[in-house]
GUGUKE-666406 format. One record per atom (N, C-alpha, C, O): residue in one letter; x, y, z. Coordinates in steps of 0.1 Angstrom, whole numbers, plus 5000, padded with zeros to 4 digits. Layout:
<nodes>
AXYZ/...
</nodes>
This chain:
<nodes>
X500849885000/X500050005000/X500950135000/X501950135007/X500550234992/X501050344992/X500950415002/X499850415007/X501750475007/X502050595023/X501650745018/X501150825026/X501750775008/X501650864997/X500450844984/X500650804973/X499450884987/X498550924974/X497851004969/X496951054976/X498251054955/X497651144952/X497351154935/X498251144927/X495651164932/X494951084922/X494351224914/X493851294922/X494351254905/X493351384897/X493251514909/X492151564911/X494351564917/X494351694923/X494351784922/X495451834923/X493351854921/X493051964919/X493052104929/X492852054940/X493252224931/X493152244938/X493052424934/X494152464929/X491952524937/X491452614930/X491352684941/X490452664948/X492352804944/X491852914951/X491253064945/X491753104934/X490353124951/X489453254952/X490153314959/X490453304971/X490453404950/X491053514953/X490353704947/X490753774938/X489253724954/X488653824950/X487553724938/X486853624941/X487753784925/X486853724915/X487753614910/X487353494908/X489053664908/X489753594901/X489953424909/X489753404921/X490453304898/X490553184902/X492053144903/X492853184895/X492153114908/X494153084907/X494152894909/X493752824918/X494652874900/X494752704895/X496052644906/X496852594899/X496352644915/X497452604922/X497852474915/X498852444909/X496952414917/X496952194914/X496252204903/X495252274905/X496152144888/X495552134879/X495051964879/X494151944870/X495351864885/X495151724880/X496251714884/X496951784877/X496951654894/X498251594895/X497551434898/X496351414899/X498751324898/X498451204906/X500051164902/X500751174891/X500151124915/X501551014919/X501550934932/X500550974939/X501950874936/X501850784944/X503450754955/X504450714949/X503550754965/X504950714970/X504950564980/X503750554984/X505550494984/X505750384985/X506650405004/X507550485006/X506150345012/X507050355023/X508550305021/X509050205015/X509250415029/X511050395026/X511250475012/X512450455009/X510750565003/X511250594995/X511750745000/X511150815009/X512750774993/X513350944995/X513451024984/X514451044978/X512451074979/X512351134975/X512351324974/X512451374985/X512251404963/X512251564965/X510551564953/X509751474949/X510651684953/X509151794947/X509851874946/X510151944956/X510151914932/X510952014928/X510352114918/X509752064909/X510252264919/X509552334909/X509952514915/X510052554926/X509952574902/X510252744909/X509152784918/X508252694921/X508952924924/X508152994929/X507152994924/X507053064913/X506152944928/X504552964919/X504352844912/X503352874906/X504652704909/X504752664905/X503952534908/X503752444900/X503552544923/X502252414926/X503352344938/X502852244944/X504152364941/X504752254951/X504552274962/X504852174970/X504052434969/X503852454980/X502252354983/X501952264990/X501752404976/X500252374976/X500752184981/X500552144992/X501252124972/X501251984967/X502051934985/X501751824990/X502852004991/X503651985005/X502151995012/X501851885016/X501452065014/X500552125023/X499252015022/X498451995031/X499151945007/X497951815009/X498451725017/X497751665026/X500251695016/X500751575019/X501151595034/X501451515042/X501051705036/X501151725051/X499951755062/X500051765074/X499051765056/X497051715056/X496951885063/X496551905074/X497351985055/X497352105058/X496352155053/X495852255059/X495852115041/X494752175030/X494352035030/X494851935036/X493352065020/X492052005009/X492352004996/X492752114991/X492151924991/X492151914975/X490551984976/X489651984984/X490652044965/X489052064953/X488651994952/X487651974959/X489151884940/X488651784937/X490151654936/X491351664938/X489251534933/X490651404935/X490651354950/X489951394959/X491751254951/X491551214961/X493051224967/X493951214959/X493351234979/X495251274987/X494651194996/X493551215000/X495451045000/X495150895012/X497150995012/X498051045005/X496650955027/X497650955037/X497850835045/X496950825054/X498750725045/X498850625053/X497350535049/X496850475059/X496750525038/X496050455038/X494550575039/X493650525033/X494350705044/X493150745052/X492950865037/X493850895028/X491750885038/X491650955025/X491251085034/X490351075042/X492151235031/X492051365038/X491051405040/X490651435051/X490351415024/X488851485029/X487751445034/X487051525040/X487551345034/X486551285045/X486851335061/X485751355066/X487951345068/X488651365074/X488251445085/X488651555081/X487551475097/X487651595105/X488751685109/X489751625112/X488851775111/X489751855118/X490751805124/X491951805121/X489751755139/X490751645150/X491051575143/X492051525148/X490651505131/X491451405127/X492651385122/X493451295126/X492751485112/X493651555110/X494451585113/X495651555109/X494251665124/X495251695134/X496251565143/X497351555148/X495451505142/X495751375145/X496951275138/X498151255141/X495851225126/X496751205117/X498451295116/X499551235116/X498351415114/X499551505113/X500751455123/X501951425119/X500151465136/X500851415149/X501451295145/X502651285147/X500851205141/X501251035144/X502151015136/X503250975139/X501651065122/X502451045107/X503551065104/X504350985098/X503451215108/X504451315093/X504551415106/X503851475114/X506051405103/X507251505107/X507751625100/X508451625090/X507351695105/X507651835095/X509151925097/X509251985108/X510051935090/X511352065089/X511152145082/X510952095071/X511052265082/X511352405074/X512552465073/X513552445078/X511952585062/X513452625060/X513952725076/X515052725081/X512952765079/X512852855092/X513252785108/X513652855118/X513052675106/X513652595120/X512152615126/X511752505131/X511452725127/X510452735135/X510652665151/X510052565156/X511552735155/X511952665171/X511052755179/X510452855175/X510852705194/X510052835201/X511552905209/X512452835214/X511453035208/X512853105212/X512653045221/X513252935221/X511853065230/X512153085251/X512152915254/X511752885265/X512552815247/X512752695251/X513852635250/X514252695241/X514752555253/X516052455255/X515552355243/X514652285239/X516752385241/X516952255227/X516052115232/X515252085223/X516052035241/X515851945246/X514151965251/X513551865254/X513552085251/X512452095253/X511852135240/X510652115240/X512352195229/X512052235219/X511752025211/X510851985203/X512651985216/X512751845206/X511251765215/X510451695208/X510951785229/X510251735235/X508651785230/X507651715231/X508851895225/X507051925220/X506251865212/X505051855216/X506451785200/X505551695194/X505251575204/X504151535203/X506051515214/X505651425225/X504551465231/X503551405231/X504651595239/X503551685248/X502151625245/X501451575254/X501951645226/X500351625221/X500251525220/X499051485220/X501151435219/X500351285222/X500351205236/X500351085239/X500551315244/X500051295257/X501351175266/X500951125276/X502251155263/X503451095263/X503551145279/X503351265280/X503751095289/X504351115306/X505751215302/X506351185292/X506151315310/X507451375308/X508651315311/X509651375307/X508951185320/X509951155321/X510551075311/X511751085310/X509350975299/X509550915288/X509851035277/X510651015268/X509351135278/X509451245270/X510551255268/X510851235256/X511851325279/X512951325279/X513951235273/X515051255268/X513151095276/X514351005273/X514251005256/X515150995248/X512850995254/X512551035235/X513251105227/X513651075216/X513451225237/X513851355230/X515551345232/X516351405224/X515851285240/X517451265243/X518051175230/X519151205224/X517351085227/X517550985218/X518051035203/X518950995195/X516651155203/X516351175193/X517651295185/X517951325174/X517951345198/X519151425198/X520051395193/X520451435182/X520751285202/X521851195202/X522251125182/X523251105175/X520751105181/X520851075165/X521451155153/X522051105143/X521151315157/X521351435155/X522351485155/X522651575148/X523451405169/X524751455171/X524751595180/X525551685177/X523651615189/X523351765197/X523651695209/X524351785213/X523751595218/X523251585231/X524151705235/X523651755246/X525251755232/X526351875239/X525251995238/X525552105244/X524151985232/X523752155232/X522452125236/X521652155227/X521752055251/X520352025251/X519852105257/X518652125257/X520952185264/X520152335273/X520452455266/X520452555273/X520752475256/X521152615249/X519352665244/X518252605244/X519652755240/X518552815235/X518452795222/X518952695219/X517952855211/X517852895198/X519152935195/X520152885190/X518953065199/X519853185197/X521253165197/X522053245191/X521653085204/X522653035208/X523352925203/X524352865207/X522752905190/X522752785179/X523052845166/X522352925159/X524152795162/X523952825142/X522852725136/X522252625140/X523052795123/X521852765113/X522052585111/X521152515105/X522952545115/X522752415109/X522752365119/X522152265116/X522952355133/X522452315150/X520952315151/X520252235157/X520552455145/X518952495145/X518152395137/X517052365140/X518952325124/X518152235114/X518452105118/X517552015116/X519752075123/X519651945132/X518351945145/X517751845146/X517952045154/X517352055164/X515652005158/X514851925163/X515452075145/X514452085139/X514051905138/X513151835142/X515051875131/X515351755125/X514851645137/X513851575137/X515551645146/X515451555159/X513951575162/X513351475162/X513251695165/X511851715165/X510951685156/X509751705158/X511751625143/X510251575136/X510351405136/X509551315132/X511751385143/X512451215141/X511151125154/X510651015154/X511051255166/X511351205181/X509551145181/X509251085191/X508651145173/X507651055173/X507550925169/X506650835172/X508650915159/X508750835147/X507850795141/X507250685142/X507650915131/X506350885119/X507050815108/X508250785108/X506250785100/X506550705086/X506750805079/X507650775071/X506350925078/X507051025067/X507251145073/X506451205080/X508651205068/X509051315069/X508851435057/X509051405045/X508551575061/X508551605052/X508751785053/X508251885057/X509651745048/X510851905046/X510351975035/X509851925024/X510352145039/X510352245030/X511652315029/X512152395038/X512052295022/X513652405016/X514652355027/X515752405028/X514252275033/X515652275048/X517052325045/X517852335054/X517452355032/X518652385027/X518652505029/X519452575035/X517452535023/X517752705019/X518452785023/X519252845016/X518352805039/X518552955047/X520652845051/X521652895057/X520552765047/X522352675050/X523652725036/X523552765025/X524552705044/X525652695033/X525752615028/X524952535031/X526652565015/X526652425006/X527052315019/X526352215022/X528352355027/X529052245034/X527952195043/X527952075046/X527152245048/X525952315057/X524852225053/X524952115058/X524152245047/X523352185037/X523752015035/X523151915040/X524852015024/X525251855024/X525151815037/X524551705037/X525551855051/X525351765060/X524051765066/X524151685075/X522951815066/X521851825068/X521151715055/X520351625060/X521251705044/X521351635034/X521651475041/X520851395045/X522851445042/X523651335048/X522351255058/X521951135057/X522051365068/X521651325075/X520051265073/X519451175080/X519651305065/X518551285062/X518551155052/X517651075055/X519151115043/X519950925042/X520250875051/X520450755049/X520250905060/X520950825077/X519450775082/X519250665087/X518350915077/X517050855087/X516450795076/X515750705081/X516450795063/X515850745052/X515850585054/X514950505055/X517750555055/X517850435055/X517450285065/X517650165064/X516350405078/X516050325088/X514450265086/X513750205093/X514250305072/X512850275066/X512050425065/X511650445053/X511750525073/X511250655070/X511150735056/X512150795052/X510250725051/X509650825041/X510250975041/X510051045051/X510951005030/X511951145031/X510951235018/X511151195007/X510351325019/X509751365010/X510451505013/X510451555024/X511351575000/X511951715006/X511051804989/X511051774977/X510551904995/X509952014984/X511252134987/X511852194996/X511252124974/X512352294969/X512852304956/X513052214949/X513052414954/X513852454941/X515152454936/X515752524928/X515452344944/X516752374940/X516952214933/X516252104935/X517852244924/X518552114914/X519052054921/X518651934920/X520252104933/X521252014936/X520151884945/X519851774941/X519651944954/X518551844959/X517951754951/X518251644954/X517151784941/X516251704927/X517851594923/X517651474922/X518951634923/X519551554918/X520151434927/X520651334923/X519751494943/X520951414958/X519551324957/X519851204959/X518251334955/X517151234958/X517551104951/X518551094944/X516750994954/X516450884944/X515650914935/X515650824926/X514651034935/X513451064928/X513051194927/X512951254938/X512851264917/X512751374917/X511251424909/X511251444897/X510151444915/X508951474909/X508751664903/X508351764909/X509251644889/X508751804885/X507451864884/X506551834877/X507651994893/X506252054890/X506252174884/X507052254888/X505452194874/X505652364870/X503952374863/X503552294855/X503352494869/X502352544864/X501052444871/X499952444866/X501252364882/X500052284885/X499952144881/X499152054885/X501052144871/X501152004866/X502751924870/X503751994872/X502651774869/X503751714868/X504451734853/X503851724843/X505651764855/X506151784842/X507051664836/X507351644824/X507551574848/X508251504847/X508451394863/X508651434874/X508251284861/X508851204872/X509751114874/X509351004870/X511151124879/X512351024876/X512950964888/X513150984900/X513250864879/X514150764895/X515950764890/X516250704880/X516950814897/X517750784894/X518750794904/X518450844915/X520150744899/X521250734912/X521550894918/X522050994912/X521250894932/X521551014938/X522851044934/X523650954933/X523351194932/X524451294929/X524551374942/X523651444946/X525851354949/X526351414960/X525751564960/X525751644951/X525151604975/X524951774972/X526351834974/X526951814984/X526851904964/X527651984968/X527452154965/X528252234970/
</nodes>
């Protein structure tokens, strides 16, 4: 069974009078364990296409199964639900909360699924340790470079252990050296069976994947499987 589905997607926002086609008909499918990217410029349908697969939106029309569960039927709490259990989210932004400790920052997706705090810790220690942070579990944010911040990120989408992860730009705001090892790392969790789904514009990524799905204008333009190319 596919971990990933998505069949005739459409997806049509109102904006004033005007219609804006985000999703025209997409359908692809991903497979548990695959690593894949969603690659396409600004404007181009991929944010929209991250936000079904992260059960953030609604399709229009078509159908987006997550783990088997089809979205729109779906309530809210469900949703919300589903999101928690599933799918692990990294941005390009880290989205950390300032006023928390690394180690409490990694501990928050535990909190909502009601997890006791002493297991909590040891989750989030683990999850660290994977990361290569346990030296920085009491620092703040601020007190972190950009690629400590996307490792921290990283351990917080690991520390539930969902079946799919799913990155927006995590490169972006990194250096090349910076990036490749954020990169690295994400083959490290790939290889433990976890679903690596990364959206962005960038080539080098489209090329470091096993799979690279093009999007431009709402449509797939292209979908390929081939031998990952080092990011450099």
């Amino acid at each position: 069974m596919s971990v990933i589905l998505m069949k005739d997607v459409v997806k049509t926002y109102s904006m004033g009078e005007e219609q804006v086609h985000a999703l025209r008909g997409i359908s692809f499918s991903v497979e548990q364990g695959e690593f894949l990217s969603i690659m396409g410029p600004s404007g181009s349908g991929k944010s929209t296409c991250m936000n079904m697969i992260g059960c953030l939106d609604r399709p229009t029309s078509g159908i987006v199964e997550i783990g088997g569960k089809e979205t729109a039927r779906m309530t809210e709490k469900e949703l919300a639900l589903l999101r928690n259990r599933t799918i692990g989210f990294v941005f390009q932004q880290y989205h950390l909360l300032p006023g928390m400790t690394v180690l409490e920052n990694t501990m928050v997706p535990l909190r909502y699924q009601g997890i006791e705090r002493s297991l909590r810790r040891d989750m989030a220690l683990a999850a660290l340790e994977n990361v290569g942070l346990t030296d920085r579990i009491n620092h703040l944010p601020t007190e972190l470079s950009g690629g400590q911040k996307q490792r921290v990120a990283i351990a917080r989408a690991t520390v539930t252990k969902p079946s799919i992860i799913l990155a927006d730009e995590p490169t972006g705001a990194l250096d090349s050296s910076t990036g490749k090892a954020v990169l690295e790392l994400f083959g490290k969790i790939n290889e433990s069976g976890t679903t690596i789904v990364i959206v962005t514009h960038d080539p080098r990524i489209g090329a470091a994947t096993k799979r690279c799905i093009h999007i431009l204008d709402g449509l797939i333009q292209q979908d390929e499987q081939h031998d990952p190319v080092p990011f450099e």
